[in-house]
C-alpha positions as CSV (number, residue, x, y, z in Angstrom):
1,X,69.5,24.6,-45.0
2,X,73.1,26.5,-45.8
3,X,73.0,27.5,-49.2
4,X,77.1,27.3,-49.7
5,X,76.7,24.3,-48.3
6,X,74.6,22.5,-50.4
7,X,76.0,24.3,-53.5
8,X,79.2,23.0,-52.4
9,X,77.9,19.6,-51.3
10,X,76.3,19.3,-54.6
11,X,79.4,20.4,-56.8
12,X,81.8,18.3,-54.8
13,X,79.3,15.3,-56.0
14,X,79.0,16.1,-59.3
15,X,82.9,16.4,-59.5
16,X,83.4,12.7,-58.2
17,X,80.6,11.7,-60.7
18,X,83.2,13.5,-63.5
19,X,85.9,11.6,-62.1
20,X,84.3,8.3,-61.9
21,X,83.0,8.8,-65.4
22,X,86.4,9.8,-67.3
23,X,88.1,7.2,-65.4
24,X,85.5,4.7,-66.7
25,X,85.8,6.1,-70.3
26,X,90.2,6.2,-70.0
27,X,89.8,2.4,-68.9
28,X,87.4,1.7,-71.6
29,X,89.7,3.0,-74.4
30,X,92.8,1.6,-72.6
31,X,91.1,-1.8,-72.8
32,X,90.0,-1.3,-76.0
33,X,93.0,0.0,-77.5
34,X,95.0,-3.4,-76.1
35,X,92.3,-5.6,-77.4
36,X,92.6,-4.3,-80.9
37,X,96.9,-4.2,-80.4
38,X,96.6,-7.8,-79.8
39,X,94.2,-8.4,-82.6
40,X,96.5,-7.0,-84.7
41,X,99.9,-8.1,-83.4
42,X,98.7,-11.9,-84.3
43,X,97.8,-11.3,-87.8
């Protein structure tokens, strides 16, 4: 087995996983942020 390769192979994965998780946190606090706008735009 290539060791750059599975260095690489391995980084390039846990990159995506960074991605996927900040994108899942932006969302989170996008959705949250508009749910507690609305809250507070009816009162």
């Amino acid at each position: 087995m290539n060791y750059e390769f599975w260095y690489g192979s391995h980084m390039a994965g846990f990159g995506l996983l960074a991605i996927i998780t900040w994108a899942v946190l932006i969302i989170d606090a996008v959705l949250l942020g508009v749910w507690l706008w609305q809250k507070i735009s009816k009162k």
